[in-house]
C-alpha positions in Angstrom: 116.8 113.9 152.0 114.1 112.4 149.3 117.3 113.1 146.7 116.2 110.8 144.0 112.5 111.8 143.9 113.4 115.0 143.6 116.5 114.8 140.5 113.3 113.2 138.5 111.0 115.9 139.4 113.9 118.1 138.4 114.4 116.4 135.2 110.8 116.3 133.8 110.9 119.9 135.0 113.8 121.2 133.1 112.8 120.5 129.8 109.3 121.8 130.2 110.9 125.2 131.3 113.5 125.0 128.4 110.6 124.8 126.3 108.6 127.7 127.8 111.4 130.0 128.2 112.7 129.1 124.4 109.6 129.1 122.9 108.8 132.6 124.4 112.2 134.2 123.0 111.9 133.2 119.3 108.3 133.9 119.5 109.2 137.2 120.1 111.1 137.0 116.8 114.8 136.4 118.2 117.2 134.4 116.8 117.2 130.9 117.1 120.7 129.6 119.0 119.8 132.6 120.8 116.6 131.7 122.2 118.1 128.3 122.7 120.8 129.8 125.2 118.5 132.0 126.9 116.3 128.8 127.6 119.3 126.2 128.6 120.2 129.4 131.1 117.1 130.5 133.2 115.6 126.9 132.6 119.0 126.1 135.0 118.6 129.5 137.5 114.9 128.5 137.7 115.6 124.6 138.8 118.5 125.7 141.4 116.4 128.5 143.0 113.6 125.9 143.5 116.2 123.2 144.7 118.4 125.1 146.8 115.1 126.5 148.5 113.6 123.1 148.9 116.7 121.8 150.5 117.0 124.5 152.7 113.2 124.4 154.2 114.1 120.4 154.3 116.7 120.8 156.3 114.8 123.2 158.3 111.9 120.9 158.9 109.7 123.4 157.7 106.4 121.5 156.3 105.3 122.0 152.3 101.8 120.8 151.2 102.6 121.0 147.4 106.6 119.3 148.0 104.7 116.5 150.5 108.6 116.0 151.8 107.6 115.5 155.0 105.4 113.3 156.8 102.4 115.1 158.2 102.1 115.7 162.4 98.7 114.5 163.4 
């Protein structure tokens, strides 16, 4: 498994959703800390759905043009 090319998509990924997610809370005029937790949260559920689901289709050989995991069967 490609572990370490995917912990640093994972971790230029994270922030950006922490940001999105954030931003999107206290734009809608809540609190602060609380947009910050809601962020750090789904920011987290969001990364682990996309990993677990990666590993899982790795591990299953199954081919993914935008993850380019695998090398290609010509």
């Amino acid at each position: 498994m490609p572990i370490k090319k995917w912990v640093k998509q994972y971790l230029i990924a994270l922030p950006i959703l922490f940001s999105i997610f954030a931003g999107v809370q206290y734009f809608k005029g809540r609190a602060l800390d609380y947009s910050i937790e809601f962020g750090v949260i789904w920011a987290l559920v969001a990364i682990s759905i996309f990993a677990l689901t990666r590993a899982f289709n790795f591990r299953k050989n199954k081919p993914c043009a935008v993850c380019n995991d695998l090398p290609k069967n010509e």
